[in-house]
DSSP file (Angstrom, degrees, kcal/mol; ACC not computed):
  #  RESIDUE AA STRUCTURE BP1 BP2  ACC     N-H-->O    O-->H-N    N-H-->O    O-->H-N    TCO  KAPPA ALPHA  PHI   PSI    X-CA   Y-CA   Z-CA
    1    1 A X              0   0    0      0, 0.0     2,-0.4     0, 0.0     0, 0.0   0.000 360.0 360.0 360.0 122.5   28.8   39.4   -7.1
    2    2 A X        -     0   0    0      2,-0.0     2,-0.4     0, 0.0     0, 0.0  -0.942 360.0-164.3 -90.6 140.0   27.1   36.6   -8.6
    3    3 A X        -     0   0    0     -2,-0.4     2,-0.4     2,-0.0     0, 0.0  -0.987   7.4-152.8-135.6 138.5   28.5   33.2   -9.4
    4    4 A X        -     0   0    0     -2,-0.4     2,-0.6     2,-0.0    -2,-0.0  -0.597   9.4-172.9 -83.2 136.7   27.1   30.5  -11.6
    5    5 A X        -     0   0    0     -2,-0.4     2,-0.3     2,-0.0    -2,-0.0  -0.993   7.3-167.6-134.9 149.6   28.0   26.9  -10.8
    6    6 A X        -     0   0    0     -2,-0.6     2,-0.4     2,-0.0    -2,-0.0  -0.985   5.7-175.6-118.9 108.8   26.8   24.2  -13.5
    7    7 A X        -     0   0    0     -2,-0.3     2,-0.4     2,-0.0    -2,-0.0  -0.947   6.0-164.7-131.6 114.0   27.0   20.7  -12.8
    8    8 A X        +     0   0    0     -2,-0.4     2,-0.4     6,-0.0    -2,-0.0  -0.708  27.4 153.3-106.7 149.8   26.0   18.0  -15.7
    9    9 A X        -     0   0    0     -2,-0.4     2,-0.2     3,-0.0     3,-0.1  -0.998  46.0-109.7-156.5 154.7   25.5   15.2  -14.2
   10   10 A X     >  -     0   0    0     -2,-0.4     4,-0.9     1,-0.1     5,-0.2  -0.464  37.6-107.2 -80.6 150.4   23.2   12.0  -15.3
   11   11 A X  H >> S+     0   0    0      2,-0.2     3,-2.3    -2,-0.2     4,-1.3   0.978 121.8  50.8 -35.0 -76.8   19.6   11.0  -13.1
   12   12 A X  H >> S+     0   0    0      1,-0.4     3,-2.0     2,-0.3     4,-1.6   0.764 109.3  40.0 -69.3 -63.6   21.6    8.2  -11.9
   13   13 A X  H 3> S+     0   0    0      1,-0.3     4,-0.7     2,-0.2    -1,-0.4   0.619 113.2  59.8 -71.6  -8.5   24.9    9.7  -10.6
   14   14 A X  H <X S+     0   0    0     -3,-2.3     4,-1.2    -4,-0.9    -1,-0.3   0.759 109.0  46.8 -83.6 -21.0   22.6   12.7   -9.2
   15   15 A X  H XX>S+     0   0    0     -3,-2.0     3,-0.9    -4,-1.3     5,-0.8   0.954 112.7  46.2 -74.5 -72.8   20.8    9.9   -7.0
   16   16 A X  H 3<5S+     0   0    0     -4,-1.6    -1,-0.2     1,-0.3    -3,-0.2   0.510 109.3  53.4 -65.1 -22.0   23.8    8.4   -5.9
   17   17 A X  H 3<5S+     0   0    0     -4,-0.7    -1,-0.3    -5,-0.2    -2,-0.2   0.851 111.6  49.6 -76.0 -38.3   25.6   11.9   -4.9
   18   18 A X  H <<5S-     0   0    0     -4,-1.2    -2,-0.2    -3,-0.9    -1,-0.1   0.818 116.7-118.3 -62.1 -23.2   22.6   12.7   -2.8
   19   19 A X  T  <5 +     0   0    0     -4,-0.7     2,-0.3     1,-0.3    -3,-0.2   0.704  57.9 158.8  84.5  42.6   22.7    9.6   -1.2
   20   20 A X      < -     0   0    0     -5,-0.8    -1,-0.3    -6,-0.1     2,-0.2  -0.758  45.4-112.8-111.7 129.2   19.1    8.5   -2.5
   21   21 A X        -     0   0    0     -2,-0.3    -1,-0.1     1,-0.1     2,-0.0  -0.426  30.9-108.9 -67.0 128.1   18.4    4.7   -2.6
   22   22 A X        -     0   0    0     -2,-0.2     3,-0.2     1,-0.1    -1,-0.1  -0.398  35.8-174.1 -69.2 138.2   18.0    3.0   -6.3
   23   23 A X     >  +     0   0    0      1,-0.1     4,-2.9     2,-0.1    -1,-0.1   0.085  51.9  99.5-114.1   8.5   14.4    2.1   -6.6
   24   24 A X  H  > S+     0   0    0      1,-0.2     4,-0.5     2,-0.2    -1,-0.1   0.518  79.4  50.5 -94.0   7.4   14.2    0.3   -9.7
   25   25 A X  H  > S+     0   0    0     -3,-0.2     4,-0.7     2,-0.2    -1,-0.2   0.591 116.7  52.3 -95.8 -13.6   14.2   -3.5   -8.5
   26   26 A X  H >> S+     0   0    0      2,-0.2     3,-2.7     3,-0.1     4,-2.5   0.986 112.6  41.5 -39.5-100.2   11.4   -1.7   -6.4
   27   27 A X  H 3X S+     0   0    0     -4,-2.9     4,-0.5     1,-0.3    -3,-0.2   0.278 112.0  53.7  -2.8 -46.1    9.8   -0.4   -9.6
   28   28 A X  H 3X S+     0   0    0     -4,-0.5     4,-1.6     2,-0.2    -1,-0.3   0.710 109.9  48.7 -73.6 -41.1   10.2   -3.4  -11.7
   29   29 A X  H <X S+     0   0    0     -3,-2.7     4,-2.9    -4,-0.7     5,-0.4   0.773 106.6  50.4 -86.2 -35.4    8.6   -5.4   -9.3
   30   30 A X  H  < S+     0   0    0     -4,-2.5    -1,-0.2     1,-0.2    -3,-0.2   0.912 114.9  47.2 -59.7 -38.4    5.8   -3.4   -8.7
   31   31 A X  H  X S+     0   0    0     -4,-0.5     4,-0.7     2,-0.2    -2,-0.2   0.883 107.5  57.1 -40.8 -58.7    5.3   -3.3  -12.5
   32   32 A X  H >X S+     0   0    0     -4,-1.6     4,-2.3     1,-0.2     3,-0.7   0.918 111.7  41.2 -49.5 -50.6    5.8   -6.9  -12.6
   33   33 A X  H 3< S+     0   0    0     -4,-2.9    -1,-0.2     1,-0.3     4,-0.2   0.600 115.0  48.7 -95.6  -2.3    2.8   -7.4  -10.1
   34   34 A X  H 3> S+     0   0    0     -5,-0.4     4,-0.8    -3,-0.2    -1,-0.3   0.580 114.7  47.8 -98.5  -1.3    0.2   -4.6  -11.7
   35   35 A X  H <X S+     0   0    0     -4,-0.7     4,-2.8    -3,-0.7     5,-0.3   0.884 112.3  46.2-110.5 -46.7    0.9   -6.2  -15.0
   36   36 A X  H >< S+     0   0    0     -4,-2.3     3,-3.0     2,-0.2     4,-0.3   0.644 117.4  49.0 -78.7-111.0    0.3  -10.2  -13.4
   37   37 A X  H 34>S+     0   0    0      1,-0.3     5,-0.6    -4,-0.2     4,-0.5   0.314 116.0  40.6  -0.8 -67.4   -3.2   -8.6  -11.6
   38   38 A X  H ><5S+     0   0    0     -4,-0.8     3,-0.8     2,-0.2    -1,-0.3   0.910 110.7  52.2 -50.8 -41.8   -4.5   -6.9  -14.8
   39   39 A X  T <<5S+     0   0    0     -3,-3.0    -2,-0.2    -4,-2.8    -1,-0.2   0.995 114.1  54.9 -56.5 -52.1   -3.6   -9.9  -17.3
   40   40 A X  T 3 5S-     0   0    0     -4,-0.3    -1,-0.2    -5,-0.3    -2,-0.2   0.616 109.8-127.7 -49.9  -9.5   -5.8  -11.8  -14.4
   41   41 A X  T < 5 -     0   0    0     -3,-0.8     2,-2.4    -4,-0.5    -1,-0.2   0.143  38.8-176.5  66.7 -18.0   -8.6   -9.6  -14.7
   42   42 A X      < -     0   0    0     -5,-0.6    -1,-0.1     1,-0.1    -4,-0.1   0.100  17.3-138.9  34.2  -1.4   -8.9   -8.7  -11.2
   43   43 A X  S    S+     0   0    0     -2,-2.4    -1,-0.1     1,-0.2    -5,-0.0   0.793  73.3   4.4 -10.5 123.6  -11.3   -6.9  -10.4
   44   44 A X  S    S+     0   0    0      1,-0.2     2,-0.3     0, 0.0    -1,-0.2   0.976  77.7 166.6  62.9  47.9  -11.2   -4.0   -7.9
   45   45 A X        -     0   0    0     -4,-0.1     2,-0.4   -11,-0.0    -1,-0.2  -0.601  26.6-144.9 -90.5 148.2   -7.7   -4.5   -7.7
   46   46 A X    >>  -     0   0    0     -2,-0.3     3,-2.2     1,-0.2     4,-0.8  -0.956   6.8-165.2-117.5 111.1   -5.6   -1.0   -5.7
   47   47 A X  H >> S+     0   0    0     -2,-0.4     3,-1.8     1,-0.2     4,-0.7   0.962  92.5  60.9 -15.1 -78.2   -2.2   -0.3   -7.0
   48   48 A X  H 34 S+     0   0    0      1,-0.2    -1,-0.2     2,-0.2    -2,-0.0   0.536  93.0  62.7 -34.6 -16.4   -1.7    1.7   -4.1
   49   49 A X  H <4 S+     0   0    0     -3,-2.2     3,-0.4     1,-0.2     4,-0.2   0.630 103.9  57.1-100.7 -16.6   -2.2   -1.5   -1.5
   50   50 A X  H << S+     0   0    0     -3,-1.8     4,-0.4    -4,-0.8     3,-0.3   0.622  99.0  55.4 -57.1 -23.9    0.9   -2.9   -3.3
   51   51 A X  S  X S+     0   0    0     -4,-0.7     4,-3.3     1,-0.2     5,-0.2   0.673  91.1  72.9 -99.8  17.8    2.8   -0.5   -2.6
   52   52 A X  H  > S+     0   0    0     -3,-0.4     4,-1.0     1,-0.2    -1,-0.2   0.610  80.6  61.9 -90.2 -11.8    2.5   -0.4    0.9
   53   53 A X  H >4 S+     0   0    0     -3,-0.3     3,-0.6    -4,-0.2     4,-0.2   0.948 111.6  48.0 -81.3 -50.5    4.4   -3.3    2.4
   54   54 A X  H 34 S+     0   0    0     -4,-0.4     3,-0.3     1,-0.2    -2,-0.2   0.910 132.3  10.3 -68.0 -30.0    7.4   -1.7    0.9
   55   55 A X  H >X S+     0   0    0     -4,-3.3     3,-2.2     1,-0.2     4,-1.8   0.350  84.9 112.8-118.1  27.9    6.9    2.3    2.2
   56   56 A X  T << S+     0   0    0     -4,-1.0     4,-0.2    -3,-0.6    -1,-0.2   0.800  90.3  42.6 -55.8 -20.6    4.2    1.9    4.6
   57   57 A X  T 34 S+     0   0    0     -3,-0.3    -1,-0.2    -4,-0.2    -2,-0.1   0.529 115.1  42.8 -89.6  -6.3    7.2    2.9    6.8
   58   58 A X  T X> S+     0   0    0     -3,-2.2     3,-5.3     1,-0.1     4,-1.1   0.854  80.5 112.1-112.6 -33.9    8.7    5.5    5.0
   59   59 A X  H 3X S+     0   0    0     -4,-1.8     4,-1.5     1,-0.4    -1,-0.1   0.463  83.0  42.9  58.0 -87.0    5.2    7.1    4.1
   60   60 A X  H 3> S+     0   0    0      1,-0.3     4,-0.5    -4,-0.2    -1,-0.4   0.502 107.4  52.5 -76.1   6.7    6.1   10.1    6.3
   61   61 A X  H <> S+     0   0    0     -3,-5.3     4,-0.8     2,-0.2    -1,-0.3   0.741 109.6  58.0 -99.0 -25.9    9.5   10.9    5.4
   62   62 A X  H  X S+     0   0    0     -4,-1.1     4,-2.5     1,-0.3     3,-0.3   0.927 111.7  41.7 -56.4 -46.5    8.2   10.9    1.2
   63   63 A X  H  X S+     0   0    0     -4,-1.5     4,-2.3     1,-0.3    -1,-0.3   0.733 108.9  49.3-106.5   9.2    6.3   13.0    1.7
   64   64 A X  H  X S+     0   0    0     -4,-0.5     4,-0.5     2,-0.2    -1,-0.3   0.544 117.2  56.4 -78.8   5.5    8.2   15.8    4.3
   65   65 A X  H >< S+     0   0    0     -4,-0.8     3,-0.6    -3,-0.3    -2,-0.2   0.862 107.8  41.0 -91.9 -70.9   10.8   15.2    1.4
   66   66 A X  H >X S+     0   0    0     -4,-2.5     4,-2.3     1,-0.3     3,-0.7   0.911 113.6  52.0 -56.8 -31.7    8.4   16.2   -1.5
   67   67 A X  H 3X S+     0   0    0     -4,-2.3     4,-1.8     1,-0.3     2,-0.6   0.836 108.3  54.0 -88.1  -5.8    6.8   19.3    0.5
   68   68 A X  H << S+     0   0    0     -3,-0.6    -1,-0.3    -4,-0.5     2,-0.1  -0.499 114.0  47.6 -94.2  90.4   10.8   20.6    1.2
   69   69 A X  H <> S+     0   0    0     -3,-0.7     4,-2.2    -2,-0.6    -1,-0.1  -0.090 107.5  45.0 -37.8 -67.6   11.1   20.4   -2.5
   70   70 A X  H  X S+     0   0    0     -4,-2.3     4,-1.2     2,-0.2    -2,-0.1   0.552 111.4  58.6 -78.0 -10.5    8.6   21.8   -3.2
   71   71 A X  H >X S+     0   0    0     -4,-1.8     4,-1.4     2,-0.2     3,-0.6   0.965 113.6  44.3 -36.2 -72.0    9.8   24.4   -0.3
   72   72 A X  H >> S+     0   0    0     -5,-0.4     4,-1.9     1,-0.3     3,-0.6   0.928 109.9  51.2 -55.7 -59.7   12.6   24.8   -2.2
   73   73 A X  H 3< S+     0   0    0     -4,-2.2    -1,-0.3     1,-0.3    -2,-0.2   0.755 105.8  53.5 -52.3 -37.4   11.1   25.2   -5.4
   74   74 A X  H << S+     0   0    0     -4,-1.2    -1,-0.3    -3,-0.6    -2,-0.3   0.291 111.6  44.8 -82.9 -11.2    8.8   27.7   -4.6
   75   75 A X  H X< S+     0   0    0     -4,-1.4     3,-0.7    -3,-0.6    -2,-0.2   0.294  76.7 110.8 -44.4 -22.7   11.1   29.9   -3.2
   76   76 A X  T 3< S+     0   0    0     -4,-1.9     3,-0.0     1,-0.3    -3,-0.0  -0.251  81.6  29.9 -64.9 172.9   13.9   29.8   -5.7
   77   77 A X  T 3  S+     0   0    0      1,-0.1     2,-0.5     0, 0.0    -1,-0.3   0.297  95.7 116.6  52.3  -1.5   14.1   33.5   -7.6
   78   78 A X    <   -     0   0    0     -3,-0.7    -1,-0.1     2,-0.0    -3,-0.0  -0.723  65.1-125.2-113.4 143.5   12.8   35.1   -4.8
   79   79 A X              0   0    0     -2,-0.5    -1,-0.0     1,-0.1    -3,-0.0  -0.011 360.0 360.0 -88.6 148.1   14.6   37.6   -3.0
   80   80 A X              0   0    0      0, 0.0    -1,-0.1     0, 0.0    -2,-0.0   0.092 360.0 360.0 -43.6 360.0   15.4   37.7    0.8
């Protein structure tokens, strides 16, 4: 027996069933403050050291989240 299930569903209302926090005043801000750095000329400026006061804590749960994705991903169609 196989069964299909189909679910359309928007980005946004698929974050929010998973329980996934919205990240775009995050996002915006981070934009906001690579865009101010560059305009400045900056030199030897690190994206990456901006983002770190906000996930320096979360760090290791991002990325055991991205490798069971990719768990996940890399397993689907294949058989048991």
């Amino acid at each position: 027996m196989k069964v299909n299930v189909e679910i359309d569903m928007t980005p946004d209302e698929f974050r929010k069933a998973m329980g996934l926090p919205d990240v775009q005043p995050l996002q915006e801000e981070l934009m906001r403050r690579i865009q101010e750095q560059m305009e400045a000329g900056v030199e030897g400026y690190d994206a990456l050291s901006l983002l770190k006061p906000f996930v320096s804590q979360s760090f290791d749960s991002v990325n055991t989240y991205q490798k069971m994705m990719m768990d996940l991903m890399s397993s689907y169609g294949k058989s048991s």
